[in-house]
Structures are given as structure tokens and as C-alpha cells.
KEMARBA-45699 format. One record per residue (C-alpha): residue number from 0; x, y, z. Coordinates in pm, 1 decimal. Example, Ala and Ser with C-alpha at 12.3 -4.5 7.8 and 13.67 -1.06 7.14 Angstrom:
2
<site><i>0</i><u>1230.0</u><v>-450.0</v><w>780.0</w></site>
<site><i>1</i><u>1367.0</u><v>-106.0</v><w>714.0</w></site>
***
This chain:
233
<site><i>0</i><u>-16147.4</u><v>-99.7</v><w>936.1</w></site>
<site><i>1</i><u>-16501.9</u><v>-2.2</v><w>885.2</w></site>
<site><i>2</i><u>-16753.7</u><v>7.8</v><w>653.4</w></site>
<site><i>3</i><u>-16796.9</u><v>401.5</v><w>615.4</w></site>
<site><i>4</i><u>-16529.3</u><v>613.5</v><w>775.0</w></site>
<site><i>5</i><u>-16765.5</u><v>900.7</v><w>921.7</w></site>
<site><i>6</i><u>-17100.9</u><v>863.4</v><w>1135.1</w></site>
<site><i>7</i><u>-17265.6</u><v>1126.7</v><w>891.8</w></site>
<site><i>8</i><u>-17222.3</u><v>825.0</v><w>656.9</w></site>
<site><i>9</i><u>-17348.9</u><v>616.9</v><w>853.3</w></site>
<site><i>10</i><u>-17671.4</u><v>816.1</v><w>949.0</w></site>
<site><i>11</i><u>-17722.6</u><v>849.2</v><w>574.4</w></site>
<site><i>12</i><u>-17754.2</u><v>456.1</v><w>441.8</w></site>
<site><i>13</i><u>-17904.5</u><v>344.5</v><w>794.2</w></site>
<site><i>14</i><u>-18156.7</u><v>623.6</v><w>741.2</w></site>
<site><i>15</i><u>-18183.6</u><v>539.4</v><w>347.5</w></site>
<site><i>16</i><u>-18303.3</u><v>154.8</v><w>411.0</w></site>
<site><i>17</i><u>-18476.9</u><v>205.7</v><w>738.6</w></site>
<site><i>18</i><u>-18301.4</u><v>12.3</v><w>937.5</w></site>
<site><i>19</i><u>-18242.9</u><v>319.9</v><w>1249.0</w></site>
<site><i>20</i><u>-18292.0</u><v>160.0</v><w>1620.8</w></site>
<site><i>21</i><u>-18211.0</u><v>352.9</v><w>1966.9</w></site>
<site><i>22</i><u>-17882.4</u><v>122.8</v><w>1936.0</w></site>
<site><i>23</i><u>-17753.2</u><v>304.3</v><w>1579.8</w></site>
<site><i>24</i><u>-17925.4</u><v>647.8</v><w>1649.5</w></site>
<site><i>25</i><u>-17675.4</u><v>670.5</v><w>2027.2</w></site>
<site><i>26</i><u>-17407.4</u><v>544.6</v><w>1825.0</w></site>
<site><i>27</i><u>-17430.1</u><v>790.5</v><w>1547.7</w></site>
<site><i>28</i><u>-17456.0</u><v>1070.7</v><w>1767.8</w></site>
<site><i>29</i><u>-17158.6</u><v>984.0</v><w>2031.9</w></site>
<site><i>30</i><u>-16919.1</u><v>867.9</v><w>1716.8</w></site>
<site><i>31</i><u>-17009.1</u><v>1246.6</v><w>1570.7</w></site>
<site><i>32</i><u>-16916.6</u><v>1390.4</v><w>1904.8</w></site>
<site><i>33</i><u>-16613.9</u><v>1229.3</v><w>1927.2</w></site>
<site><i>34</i><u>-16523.5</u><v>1315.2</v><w>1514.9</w></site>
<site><i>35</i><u>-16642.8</u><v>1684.6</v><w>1636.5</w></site>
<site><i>36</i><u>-16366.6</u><v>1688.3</v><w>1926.8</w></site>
<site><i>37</i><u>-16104.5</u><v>1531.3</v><w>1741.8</w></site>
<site><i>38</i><u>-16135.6</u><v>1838.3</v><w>1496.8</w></site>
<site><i>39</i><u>-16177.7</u><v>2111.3</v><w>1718.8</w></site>
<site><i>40</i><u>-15833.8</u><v>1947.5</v><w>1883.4</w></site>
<site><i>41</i><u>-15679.0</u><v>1923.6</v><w>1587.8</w></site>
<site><i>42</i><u>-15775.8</u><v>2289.8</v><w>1486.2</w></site>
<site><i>43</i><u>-15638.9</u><v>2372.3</v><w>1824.3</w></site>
<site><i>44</i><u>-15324.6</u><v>2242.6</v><w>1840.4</w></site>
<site><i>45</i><u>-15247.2</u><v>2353.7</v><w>1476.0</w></site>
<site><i>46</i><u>-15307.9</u><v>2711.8</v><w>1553.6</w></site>
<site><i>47</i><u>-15110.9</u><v>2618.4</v><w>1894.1</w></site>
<site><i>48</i><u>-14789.4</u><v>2503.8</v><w>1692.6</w></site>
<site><i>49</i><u>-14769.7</u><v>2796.1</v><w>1450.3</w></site>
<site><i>50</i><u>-14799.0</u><v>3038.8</v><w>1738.0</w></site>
<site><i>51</i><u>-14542.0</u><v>2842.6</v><w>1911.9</w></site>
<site><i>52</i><u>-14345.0</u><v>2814.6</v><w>1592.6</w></site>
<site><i>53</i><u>-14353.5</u><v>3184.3</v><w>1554.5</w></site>
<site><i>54</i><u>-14234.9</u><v>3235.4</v><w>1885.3</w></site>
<site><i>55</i><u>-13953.0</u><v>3061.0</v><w>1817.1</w></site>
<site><i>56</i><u>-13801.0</u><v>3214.2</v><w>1565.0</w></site>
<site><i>57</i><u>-13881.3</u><v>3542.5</v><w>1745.2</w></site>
<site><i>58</i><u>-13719.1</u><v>3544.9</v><w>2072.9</w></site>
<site><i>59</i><u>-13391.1</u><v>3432.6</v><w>2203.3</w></site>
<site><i>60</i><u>-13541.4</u><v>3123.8</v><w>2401.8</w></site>
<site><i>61</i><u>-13645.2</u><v>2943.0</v><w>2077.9</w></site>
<site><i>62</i><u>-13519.0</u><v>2611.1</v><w>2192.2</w></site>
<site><i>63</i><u>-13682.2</u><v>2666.4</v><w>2531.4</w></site>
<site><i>64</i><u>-14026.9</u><v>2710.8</v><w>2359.2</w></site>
<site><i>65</i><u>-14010.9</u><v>2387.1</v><w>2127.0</w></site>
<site><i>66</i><u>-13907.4</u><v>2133.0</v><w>2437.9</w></site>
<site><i>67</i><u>-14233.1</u><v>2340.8</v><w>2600.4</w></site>
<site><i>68</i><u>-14450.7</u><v>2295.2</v><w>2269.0</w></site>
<site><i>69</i><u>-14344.1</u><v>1930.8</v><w>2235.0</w></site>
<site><i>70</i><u>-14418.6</u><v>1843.7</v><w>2618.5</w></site>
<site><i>71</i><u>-14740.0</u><v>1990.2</v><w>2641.1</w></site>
<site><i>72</i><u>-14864.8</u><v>1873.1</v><w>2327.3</w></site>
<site><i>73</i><u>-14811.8</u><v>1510.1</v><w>2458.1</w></site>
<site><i>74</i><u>-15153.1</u><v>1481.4</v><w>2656.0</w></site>
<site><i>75</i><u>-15304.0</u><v>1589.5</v><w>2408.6</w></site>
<site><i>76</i><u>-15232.8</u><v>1359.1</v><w>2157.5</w></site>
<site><i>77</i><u>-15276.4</u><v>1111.6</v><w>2431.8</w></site>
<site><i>78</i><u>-15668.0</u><v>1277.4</v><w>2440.6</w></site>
<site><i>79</i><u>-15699.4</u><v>1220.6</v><w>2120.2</w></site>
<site><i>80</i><u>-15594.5</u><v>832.3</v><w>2094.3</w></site>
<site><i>81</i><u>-15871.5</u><v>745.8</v><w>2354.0</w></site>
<site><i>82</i><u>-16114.8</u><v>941.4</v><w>2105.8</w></site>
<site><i>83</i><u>-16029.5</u><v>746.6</v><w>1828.3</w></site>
<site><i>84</i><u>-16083.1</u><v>426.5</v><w>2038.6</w></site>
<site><i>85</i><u>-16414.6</u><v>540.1</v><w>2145.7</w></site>
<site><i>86</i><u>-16515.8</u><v>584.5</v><w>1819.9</w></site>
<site><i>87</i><u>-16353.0</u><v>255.5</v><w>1680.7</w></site>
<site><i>88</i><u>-16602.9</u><v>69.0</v><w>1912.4</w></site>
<site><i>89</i><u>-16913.8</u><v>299.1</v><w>1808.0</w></site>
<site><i>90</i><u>-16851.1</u><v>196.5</v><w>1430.5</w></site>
<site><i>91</i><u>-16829.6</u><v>-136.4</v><w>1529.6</w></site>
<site><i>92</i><u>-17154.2</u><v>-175.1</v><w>1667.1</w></site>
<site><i>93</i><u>-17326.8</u><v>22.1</v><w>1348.1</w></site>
<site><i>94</i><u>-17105.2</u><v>-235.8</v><w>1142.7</w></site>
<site><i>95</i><u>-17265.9</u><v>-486.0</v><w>1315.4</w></site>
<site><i>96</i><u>-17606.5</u><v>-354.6</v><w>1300.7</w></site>
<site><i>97</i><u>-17621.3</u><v>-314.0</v><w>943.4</w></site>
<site><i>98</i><u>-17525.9</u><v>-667.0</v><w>889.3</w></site>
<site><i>99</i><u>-17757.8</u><v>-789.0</v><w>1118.0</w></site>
<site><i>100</i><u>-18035.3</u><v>-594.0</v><w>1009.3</w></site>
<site><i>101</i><u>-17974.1</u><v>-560.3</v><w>628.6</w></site>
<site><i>102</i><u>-17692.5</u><v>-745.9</v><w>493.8</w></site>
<site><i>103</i><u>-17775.5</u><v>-1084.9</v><w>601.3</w></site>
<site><i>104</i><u>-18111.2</u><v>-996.4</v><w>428.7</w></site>
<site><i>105</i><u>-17982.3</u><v>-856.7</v><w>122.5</w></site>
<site><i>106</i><u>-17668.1</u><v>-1127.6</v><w>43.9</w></site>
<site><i>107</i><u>-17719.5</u><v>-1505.1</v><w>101.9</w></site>
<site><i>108</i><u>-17378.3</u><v>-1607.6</v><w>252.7</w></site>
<site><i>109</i><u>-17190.4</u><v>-1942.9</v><w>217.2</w></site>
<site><i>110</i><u>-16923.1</u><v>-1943.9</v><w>506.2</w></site>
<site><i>111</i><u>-16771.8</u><v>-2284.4</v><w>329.6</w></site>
<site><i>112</i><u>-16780.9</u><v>-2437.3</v><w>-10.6</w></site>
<site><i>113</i><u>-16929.9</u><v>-2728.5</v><w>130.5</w></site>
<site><i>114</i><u>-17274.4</u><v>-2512.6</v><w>194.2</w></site>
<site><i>115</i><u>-17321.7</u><v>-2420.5</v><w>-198.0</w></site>
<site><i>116</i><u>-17316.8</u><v>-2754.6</v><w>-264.7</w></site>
<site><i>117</i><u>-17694.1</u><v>-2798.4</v><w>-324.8</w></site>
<site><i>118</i><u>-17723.5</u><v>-2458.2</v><w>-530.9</w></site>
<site><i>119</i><u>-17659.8</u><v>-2331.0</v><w>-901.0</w></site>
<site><i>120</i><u>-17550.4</u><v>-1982.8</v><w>-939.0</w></site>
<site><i>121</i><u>-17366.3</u><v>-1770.6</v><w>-1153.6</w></site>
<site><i>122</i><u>-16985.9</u><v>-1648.3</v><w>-1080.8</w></site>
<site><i>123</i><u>-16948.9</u><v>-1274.3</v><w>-1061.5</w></site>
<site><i>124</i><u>-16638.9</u><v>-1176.8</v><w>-924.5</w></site>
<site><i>125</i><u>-16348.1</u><v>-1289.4</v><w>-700.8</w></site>
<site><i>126</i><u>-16300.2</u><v>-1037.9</v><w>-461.8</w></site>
<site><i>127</i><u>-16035.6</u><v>-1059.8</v><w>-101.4</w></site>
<site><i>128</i><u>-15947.5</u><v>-799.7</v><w>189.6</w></site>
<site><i>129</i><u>-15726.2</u><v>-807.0</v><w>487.8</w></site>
<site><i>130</i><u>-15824.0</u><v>-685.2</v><w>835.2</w></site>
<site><i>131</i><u>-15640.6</u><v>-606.6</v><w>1147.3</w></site>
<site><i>132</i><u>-15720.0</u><v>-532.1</v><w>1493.3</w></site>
<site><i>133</i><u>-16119.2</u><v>-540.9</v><w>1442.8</w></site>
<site><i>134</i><u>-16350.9</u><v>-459.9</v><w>1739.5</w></site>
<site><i>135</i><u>-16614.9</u><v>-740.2</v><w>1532.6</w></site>
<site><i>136</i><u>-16493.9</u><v>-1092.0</v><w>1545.7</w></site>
<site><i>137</i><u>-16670.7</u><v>-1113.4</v><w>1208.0</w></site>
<site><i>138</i><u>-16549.0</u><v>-766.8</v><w>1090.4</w></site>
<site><i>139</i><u>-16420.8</u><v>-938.1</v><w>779.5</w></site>
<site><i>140</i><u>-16747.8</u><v>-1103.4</v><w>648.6</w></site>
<site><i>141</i><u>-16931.3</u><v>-805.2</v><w>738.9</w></site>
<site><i>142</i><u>-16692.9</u><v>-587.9</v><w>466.4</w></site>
<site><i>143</i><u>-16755.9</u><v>-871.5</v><w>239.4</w></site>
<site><i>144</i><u>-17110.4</u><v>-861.1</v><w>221.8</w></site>
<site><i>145</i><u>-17095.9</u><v>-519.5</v><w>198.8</w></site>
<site><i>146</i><u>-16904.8</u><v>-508.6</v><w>-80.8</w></site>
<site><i>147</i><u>-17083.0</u><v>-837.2</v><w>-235.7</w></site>
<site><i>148</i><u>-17438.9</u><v>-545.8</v><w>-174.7</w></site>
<site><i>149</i><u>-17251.8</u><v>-248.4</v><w>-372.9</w></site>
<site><i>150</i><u>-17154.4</u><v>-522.6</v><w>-673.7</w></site>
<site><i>151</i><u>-17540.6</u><v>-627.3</v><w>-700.0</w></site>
<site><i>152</i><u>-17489.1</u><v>-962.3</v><w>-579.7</w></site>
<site><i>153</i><u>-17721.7</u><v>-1216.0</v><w>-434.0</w></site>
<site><i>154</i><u>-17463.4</u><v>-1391.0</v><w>-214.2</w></site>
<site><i>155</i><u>-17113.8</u><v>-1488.3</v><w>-164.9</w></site>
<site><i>156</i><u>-16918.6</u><v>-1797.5</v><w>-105.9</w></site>
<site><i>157</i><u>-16643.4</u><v>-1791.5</v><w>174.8</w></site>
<site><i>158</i><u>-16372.8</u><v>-1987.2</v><w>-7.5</w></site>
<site><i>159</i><u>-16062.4</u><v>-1925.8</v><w>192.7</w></site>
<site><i>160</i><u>-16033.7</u><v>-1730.4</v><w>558.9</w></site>
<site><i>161</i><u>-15727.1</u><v>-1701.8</v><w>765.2</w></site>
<site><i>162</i><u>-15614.1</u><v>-1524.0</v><w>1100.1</w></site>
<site><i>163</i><u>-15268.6</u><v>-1463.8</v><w>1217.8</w></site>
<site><i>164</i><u>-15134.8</u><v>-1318.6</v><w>1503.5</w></site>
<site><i>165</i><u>-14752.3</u><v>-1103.7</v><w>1401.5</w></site>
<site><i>166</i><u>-14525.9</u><v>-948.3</v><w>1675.9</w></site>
<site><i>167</i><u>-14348.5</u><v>-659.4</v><w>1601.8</w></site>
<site><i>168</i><u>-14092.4</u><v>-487.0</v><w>1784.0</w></site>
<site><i>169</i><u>-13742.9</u><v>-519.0</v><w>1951.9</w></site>
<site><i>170</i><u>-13610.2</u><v>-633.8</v><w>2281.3</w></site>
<site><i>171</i><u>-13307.9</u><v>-506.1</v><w>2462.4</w></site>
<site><i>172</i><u>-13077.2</u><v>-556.9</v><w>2737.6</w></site>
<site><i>173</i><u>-13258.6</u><v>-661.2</v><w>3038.4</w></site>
<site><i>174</i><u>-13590.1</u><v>-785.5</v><w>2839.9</w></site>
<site><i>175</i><u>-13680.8</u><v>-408.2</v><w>2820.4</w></site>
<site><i>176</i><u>-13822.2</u><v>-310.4</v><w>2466.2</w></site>
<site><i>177</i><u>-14155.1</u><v>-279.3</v><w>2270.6</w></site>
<site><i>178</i><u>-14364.5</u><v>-540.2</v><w>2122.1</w></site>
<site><i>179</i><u>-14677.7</u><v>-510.2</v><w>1971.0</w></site>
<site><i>180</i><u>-14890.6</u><v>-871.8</v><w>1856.3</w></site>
<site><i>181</i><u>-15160.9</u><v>-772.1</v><w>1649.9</w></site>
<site><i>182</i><u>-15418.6</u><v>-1011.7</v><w>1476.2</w></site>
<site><i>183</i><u>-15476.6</u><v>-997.4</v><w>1089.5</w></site>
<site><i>184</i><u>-15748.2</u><v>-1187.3</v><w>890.1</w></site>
<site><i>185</i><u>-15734.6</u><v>-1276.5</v><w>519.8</w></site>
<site><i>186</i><u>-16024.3</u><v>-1369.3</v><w>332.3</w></site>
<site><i>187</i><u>-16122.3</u><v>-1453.8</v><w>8.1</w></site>
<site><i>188</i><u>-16452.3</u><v>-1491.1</v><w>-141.2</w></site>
<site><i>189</i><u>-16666.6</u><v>-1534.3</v><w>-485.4</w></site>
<site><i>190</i><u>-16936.2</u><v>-1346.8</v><w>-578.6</w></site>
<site><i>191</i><u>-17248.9</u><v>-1464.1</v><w>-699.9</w></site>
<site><i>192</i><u>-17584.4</u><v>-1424.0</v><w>-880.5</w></site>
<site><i>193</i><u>-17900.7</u><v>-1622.1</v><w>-1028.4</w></site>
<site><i>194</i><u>-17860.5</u><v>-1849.9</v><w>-692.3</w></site>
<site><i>195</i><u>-18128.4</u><v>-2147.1</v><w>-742.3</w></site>
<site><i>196</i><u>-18157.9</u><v>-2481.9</v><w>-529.6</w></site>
<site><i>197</i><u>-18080.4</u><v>-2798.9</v><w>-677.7</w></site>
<site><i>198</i><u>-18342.2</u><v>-3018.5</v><w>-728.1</w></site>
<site><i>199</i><u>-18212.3</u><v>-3346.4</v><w>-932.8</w></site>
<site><i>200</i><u>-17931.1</u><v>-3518.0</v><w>-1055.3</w></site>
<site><i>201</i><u>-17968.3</u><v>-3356.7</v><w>-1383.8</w></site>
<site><i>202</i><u>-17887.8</u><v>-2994.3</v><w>-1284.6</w></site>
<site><i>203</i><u>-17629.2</u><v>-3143.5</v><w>-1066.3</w></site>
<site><i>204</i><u>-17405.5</u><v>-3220.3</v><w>-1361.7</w></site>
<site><i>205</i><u>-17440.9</u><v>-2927.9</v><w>-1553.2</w></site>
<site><i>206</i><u>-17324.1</u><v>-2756.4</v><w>-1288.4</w></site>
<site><i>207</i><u>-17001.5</u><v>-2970.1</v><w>-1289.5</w></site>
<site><i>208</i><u>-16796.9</u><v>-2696.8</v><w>-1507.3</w></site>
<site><i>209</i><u>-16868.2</u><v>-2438.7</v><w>-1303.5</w></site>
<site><i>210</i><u>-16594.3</u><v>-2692.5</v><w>-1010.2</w></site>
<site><i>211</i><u>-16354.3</u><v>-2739.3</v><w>-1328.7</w></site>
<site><i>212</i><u>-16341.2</u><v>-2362.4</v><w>-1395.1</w></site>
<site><i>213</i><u>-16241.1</u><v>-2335.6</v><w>-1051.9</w></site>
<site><i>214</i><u>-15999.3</u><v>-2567.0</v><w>-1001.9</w></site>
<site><i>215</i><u>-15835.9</u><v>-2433.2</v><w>-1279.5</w></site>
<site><i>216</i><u>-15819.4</u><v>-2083.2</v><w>-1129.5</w></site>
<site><i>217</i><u>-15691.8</u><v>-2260.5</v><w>-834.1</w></site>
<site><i>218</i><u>-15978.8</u><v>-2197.6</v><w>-598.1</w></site>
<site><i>219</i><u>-16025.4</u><v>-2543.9</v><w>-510.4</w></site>
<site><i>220</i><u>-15764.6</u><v>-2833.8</v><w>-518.9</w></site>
<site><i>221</i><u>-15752.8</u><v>-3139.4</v><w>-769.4</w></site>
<site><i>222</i><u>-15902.3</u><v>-3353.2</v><w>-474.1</w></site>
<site><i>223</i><u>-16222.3</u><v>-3137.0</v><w>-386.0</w></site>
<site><i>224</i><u>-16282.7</u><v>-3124.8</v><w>-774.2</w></site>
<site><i>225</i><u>-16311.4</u><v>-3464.2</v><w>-779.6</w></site>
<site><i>226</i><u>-16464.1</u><v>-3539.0</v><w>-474.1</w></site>
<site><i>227</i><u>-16772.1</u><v>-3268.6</v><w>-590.8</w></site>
<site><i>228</i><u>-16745.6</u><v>-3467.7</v><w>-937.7</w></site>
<site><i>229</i><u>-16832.2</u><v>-3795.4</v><w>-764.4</w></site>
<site><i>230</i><u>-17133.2</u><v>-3635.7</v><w>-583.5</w></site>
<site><i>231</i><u>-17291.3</u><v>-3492.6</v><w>-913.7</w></site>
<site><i>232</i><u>-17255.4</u><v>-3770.3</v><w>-1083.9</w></site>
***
């Protein structure tokens, strides 16, 4: 996953809120080479197939010319997978760029509950996403601030975050088979606004609704609500 699917994309917002470097200005260019290959491969192999496809129907070693088609085509697609990777790690490093550079400016970010603890803010929005396979250890935070920056917010809270690795595949006879362990993140996270530090007892407590409201949307459990209930008051 990524937060724009195409380095023109890219090259746009990084250009937008001046944030270009030497760093994003290679990556842009060698992600668009490899997105310019990819389609010129594509194009190819299309126009490849329907030639082949026509040749099959039009002379008496059809079958001959799809097990030819279907062999040669393999190295190609094999071309094409190591494109995809390159590019996978070029987005990666823009991701990480832009929150670097801009999101971590933009959006104040609360990895635990434990860290809003000595603010008052407003609740926007409960938002969550699942990742898998990301080039950014952090590739999950970085989509959340993103999408915490399109919603207008001034931060987020990190209330819930969870990786898993899951197996797939089959063995067979003689331990031969394919299996594939890939690792997924879920995270879940609240939106915020109006974000002010605390600065007596007296806004503590008024802010003691805004725990009930979310213990009884099941954010936090009975015992964090009143654990934060004893602190305010």
C-alpha cells in the first residue's frame, strides 16, 4: 500500500507544499521509469497475444503456437514482477519523506492513549486500515496521518495497533509445496481537533465525558475508564 498509486501523483503534492529534496526528485523519476516500462510491456505483450491468438485460429499448428505464446511470455511477466518491486521500494521512500517532512508537521500524533492524557480535544472521526507486506515499518501510521491531513485534522490518537504474521499454502508428499507467511497490521485510530494542553484540575474533569463516551463505544475498557477517572479527579 501507498499513499498515491502513481509518481506523477506524487510529483504533484510534494511539489504543491514544497517539500522536493534530491531524495524525492530520483525517486519520482526512477518510479516513472519503471510505470513507463511496465506499460510499454504491457502494450507489448497485448499486441503479442492477439497476433499469436490470430495465428492460432489460422493455421493448422494452433496448439503448437499457444504452448509457444504461453512459454515465452513467462520471462516476461517475470520482468515485470521485479519492476513492480522496484517501484514498491521507490514509493516507500516518498511515503516516508512526506511524513517526515510534512505530516509529522501538519498532524500531532498520539502513538498511545496514555500520551493524550494531558490534552483536551475534540473527537472527529474513528477511522482503521489494514496493511500487508509494507516496505515502511511504520507504513500504517504514515496512511493514517495522511488520511487524519485530507479530514482537516490536527492530530490523531493511536488507540489500537496489531501485526500478524498468516501462512498460506499447502504441503505435499515429501514436504514439497508452497507457503507464503506474509505480515498484516491493523490499526485503529481517532481523529481529532481543537487539541489544547491541560493546565489544572478543573479542565481535567470536564474532560472526563469525553473517557465515558468512549468506553461506551468500546474504545477503552471499564478499567482504563476508571483508572483516567481517578487521575482527573
Amino acid at each position: 500500500m501507498s499513499i498515491f498509486k502513481k509518481s506523477e501523483e506524487y510529483g504533484k503534492f510534494i511539489k504543491k507544499h514544497n517539500i522536493e529534496s534530491e531524495n524525492t526528485t530520483q525517486n519520482i523519476k526512477h518510479s516513472g521509469i519503471a510505470e513507463l516500462i511496465i506499460k510499454v510491456i504491457l502494450i507489448g505483450i497485448a499486441v503479442y497475444w492477439l497476433c499469436g491468438i490470430w495465428a492460432m485460429f489460422n493455421t493448422r499448428e494452433g496448439g503448437g503456437v499457444f504452448i509457444f505464446l504461453f512459454f515465452t511470455s513467462l520471462p516476461i511477466g517475470w520482468i515485470i514482477m521485479i519492476l513492480l518491486e522496484y517501484k514498491a521500494k521507490k514509493i516507500a521512500k516518498l511515503d516516508l519523506e512526506i511524513f517526515d517532512k510534512f505530516l509529522t508537521k501538519k498532524i500531532k500524533i498520539f502513538y498511545t492513549i496514555e500520551e493524550s492524557n494531558n490534552y483536551l480535544f475534540n473527537e472527529i472521526k474513528h477511522i482503521s486500515k489494514r496493511l500487508k507486506d509494507c516496505k515502511n515499518p511504520n507504513q500504517i501510521i504514515i496512511e493514517l496521518s495522511f488520511e487524519a491531513f485530507i479530514l482537516n485534522a490536527e492530530g490523531l490518537i493511536i488507540v489500537n495497533r496489531l501485526k500478524n504474521s498468516i501462512t498460506q499454502g499447502e504441503t505435499r508428499k515429501g514436504g514439497k509445496g508452497s507457503i507464503k507467511t506474509s505480515i498484516q497490521e491493523d490499526a485503529e485510530a481517532i481523529l481529532i481537533d481543537n487539541i489544547k494542553e491541560k493546565t489544572s484540575k478543573v479542565e481535567n474533569s470536564k474532560d472526563l465525558n469525553y473517557w465515558f463516551d468512549l468506553k461506551e463505544k468500546g474504545a477503552i475498557t471499564e478499567d482504563e475508564f476508571n483508572k483516567k477517572k481517578e487521575e482527573l479527579l
